[in-house]
C-alpha positions as CSV (number, residue, x, y, z in Angstrom):
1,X,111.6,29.2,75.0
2,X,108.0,29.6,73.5
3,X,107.6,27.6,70.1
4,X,105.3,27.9,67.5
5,X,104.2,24.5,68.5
6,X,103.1,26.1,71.9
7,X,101.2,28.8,70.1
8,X,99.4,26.2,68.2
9,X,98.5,23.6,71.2
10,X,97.3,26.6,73.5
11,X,94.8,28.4,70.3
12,X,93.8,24.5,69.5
13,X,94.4,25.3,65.9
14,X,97.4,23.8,63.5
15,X,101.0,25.0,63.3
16,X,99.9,25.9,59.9
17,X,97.4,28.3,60.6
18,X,99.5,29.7,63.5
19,X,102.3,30.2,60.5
20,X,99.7,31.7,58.3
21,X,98.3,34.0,60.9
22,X,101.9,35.3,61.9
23,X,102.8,36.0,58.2
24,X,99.8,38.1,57.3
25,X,98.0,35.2,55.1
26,X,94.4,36.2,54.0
27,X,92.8,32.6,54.0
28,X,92.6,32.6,57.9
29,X,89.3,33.6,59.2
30,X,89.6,36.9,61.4
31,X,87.9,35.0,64.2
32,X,90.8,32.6,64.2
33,X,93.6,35.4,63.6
34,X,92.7,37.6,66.6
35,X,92.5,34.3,68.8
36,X,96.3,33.3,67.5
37,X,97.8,36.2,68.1
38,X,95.9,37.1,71.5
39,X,97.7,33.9,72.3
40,X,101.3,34.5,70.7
41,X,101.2,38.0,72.6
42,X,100.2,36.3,75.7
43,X,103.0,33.4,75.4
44,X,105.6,36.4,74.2
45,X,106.2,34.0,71.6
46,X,109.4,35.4,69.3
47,X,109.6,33.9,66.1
48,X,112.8,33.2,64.6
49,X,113.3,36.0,62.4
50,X,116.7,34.8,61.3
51,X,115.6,32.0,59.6
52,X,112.4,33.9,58.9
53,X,114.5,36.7,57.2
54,X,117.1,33.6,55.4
55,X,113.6,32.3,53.7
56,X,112.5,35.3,52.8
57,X,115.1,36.3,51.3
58,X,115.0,39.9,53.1
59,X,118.3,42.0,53.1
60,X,120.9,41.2,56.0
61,X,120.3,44.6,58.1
62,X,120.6,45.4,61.7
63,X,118.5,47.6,63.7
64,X,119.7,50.5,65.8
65,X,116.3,51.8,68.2
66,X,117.0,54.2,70.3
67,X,115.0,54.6,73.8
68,X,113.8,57.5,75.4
69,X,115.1,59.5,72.3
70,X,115.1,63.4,73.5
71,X,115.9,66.3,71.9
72,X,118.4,67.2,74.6
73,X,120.2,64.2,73.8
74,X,121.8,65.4,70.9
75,X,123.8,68.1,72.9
76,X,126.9,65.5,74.1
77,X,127.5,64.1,70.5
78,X,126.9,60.6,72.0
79,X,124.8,59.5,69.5
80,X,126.6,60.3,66.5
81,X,129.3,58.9,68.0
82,X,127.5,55.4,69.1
83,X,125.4,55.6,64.9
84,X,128.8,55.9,63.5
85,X,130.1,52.8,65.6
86,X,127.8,50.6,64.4
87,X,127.9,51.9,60.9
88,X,131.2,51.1,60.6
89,X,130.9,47.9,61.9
90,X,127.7,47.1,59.9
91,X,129.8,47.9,56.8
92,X,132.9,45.6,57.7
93,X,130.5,43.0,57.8
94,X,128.2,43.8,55.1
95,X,125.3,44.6,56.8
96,X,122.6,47.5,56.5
97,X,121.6,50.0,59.8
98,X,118.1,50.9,60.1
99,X,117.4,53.6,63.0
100,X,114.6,53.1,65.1
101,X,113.3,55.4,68.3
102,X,110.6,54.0,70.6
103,X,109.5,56.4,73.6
104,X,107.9,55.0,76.7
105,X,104.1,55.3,75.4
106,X,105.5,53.1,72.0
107,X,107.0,50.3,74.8
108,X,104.0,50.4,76.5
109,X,101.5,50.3,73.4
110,X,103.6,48.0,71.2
111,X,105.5,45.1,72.8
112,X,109.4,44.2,71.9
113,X,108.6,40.9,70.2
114,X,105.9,42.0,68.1
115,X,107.3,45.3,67.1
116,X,110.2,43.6,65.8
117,X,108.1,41.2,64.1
118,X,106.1,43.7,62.5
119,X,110.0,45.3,61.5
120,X,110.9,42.2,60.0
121,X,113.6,42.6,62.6
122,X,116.8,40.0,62.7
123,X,118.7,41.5,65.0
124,X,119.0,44.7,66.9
125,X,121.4,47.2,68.8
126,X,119.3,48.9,71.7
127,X,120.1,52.2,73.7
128,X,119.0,54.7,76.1
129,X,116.8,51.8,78.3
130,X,116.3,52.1,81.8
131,X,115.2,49.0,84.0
132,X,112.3,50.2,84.5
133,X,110.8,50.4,80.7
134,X,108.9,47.5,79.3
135,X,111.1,46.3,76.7
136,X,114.1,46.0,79.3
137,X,113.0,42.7,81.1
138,X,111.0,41.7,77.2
139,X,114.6,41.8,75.7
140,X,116.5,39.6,78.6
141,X,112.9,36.9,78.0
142,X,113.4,37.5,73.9
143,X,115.2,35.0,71.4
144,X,115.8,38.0,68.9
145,X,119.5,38.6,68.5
146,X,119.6,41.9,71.1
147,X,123.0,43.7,72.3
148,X,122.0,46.6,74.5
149,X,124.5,49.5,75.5
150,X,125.3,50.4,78.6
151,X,124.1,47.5,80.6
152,X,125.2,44.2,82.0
153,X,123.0,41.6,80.4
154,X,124.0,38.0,78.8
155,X,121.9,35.4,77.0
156,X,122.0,32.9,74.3
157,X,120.2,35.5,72.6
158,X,121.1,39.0,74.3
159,X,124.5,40.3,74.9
160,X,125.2,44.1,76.4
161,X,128.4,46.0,75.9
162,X,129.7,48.9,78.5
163,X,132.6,50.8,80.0
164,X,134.2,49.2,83.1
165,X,132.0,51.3,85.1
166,X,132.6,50.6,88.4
167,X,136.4,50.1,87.5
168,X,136.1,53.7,85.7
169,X,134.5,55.4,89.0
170,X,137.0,53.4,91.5
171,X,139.9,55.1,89.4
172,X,138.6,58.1,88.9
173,X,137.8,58.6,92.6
174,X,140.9,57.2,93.6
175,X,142.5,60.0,91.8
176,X,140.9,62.6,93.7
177,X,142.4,61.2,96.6
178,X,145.2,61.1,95.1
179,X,145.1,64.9,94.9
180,X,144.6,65.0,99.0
181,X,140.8,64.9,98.4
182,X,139.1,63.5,101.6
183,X,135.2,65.1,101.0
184,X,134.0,64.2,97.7
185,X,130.7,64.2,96.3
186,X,128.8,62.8,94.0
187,X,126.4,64.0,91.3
188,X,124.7,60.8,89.9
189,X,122.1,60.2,87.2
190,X,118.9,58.5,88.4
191,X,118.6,55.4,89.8
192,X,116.8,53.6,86.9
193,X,119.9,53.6,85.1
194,X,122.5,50.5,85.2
195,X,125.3,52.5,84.8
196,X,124.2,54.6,87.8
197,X,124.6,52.0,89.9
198,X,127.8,51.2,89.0
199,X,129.6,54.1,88.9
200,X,128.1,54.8,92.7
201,X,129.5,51.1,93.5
202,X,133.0,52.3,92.3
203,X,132.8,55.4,94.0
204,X,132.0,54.0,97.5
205,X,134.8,51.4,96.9
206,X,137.3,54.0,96.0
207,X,136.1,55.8,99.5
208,X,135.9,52.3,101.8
209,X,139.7,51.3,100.5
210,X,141.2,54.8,101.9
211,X,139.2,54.1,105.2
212,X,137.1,57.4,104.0
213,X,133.6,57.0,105.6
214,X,130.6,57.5,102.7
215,X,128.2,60.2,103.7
216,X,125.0,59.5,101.8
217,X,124.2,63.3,102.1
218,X,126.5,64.0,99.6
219,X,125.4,62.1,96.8
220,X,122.6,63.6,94.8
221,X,121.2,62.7,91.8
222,X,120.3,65.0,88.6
223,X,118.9,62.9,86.1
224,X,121.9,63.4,83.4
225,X,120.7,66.4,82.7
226,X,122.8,70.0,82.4
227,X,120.0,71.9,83.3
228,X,119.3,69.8,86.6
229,X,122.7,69.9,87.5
230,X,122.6,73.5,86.8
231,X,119.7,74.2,89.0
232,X,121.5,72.0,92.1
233,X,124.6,74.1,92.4
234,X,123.6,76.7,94.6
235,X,122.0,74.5,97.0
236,X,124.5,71.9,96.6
237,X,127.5,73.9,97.6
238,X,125.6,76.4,100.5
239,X,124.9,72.9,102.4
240,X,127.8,71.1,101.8
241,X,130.6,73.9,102.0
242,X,133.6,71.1,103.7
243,X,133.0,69.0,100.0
244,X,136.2,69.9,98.4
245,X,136.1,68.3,95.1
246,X,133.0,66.3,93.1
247,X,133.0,63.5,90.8
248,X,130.1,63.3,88.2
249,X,128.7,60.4,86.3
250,X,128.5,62.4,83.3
251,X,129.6,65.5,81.5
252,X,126.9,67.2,80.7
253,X,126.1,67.5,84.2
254,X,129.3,68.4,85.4
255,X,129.2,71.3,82.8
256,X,125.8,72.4,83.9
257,X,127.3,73.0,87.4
258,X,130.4,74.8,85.9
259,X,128.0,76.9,84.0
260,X,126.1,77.7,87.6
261,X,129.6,78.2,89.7
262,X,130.8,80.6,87.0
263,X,127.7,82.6,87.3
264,X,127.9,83.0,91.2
265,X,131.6,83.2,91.9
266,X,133.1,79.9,92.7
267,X,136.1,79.4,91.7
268,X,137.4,76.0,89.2
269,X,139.4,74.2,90.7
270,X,140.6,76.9,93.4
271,X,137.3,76.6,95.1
272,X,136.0,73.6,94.2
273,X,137.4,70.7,92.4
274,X,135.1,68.4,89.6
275,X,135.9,65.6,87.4
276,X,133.1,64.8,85.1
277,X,132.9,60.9,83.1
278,X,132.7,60.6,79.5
279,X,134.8,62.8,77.6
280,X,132.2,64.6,75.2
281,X,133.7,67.0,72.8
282,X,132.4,69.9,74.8
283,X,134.7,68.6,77.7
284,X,138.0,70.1,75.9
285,X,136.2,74.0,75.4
286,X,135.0,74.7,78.6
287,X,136.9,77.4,80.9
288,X,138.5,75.6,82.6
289,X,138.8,72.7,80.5
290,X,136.9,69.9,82.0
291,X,138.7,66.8,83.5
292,X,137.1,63.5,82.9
293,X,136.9,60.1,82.3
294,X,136.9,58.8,78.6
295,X,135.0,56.2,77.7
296,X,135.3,55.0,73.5
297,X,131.6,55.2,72.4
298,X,132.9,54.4,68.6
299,X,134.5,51.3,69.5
300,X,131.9,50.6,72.1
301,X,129.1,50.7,69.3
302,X,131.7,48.5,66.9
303,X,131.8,45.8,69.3
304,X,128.2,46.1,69.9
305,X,127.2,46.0,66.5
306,X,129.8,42.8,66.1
307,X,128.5,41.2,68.6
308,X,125.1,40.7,67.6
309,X,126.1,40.0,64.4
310,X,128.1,36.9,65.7
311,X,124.7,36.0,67.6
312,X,122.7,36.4,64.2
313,X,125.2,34.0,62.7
314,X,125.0,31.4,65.5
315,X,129.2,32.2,65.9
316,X,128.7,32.8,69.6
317,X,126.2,33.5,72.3
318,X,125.5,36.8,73.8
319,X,127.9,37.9,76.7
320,X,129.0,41.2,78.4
321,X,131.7,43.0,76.8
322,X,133.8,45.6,79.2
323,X,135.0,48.2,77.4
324,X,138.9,50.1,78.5
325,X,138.7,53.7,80.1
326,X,141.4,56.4,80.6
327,X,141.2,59.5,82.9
328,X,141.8,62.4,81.6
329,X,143.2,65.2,83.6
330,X,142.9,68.9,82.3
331,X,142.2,72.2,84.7
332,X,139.5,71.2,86.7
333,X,141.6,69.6,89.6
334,X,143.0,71.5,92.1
335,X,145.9,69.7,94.5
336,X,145.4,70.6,97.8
């Protein structure tokens, strides 16, 4: 880990003036300032902000950013659900929530250590990244209390909380099976996503322990989106007519395909049977009503929120938290 002391030794200035610079001083010459943080940048040094924050006497708070915040995002209820989680854990433990949103042109401009510098950030709750943006790999290298959603990662300083995702797709395709399914299909996210991964790990393992060969052509991916989903179905089910049921990775997509099968006259379940993953609100009002897999986002953002608390207040260091699922079955799932 990259100390002040490294910072110092590598501008060939003092610790002091290093401090100085950091902290916004005006008695260090601009010359000096743009060499010491040219530097820090280049080290990724992370300050401390902890102790930083202790001295300063700056109020105990905890910052929510959001990644790749859309518009669209806002349909599933997901982040209501995942603000109120950690609002009701930043309460229990007397904390404040500050909301941040950072889109891929902010990551790329602004780096993770100094934009939580500049925030006077002690610790922070991160969602919505996908391996491939620039604070993902920043926030595995960082010392700043981090707990990300929806991941697998575990530091001193970074812990992640998710569903048992592969466990949750295993099950879930397991009971399609169950239901005398042999062709089942997948629509996935995108492949930039953790969770994606996972829940196409489960499903193949569901399909390799009933001896049920996996067929690659079957397993698309639609970005998490409705509309995308949407836009697949005809395609999807003219070329793949012997695919009797589908699992999905989330509901919105599932429901974006209902939407589409409706429209042209396939038949749920009698003509084709879906389970979707998540358990939105939405998932209970659709005709029929949508079977799925529920995963707690409340809780899950309580424990993520907890945990980085803990980390802040050096009661334990980060570590992946799996969070309990529960299928549940409502009209979408034909026996055959």
């Amino acid at each position: 880990m990259v100390t002040i002391k490294d910072v110092a030794k590598a501008a060939n200035v003092s610790v002091t003036v290093v401090s100085k610079t950091l902290n916004g001083y005006s008695d260090v010459n601009e010359d000096t300032r743009r060499k010491v943080l040219k530097v820090a940048e280049e080290l990724k040094y992370t300050p401390n902000m902890l102790a930083k924050n202790l001295k300063q006497k700056v109020t105990k708070s905890i910052a929510l950013i959001f990644s790749n915040f859309e518009r669209a995002n806002g349909k599933d209820g997901v982040l209501f659900q995942i603000m109120s989680g950690i609002y009701a854990a930043a309460v229990d433990f007397k904390y404040e929530v500050v909301i941040y949103t950072r889109s891929l042109s902010e990551q790329q401009n602004i780096s993770y250590w100094k934009f939580c510098k500049d925030h006077k950030i002690a610790g922070a709750v991160v969602t919505g990244l996908k391996t491939t943006d620039p604070y993902f790999q920043e926030i595995v290298n960082s010392d700043f209390p981090c707990v990300v959603l929806d991941t697998d990662l575990a530091s001193e300083h970074t812990g992640s909380v998710s569903t048992d995702n592969v466990g949750a797709a295993k099950v879930a395709v397991e009971f399609l099976i169950s239901k005398n399914h042999r062709k089942i299909g997948m629509i996935n996210g995108h492949e930039f996503a953790v969770v994606s991964r996972q829940r196409l790990e489960g499903y193949k393992a569901a399909l390799s322990e009933q001896d049920i060969d996996f067929d690659p052509t079957i397993v698309v991916n639609s970005d998490y989106s409705e509309e995308s989903a949407y836009e697949l179905a005809d395609s999807y089910l003219q070329e793949h007519r012997d695919v009797t049921a589908i699992f999905f990775a989330s509901d919105l997509m599932a429901i974006g395909f209902m939407n589409r099968c409706r429209e042209i006259g396939v038949r749920i379940p009698e003509d084709i049977s879906i389970l979707g993953f998540d358990d939105i609100v939405l998932s209970s009002y659709t005709t029929p009503k949508l079977s799925t897999v529920r995963q707690n986002f409340h809780k899950l953002a309580y424990q993520a929120c907890e945990q980085v608390i803990h980390i802040l207040e050096k009661e334990e260091k980060g570590r992946h938290i799996m969070m309990p699922f529960k299928i549940v079955d409502r009209e979408t799932i034909k026996e055959l």
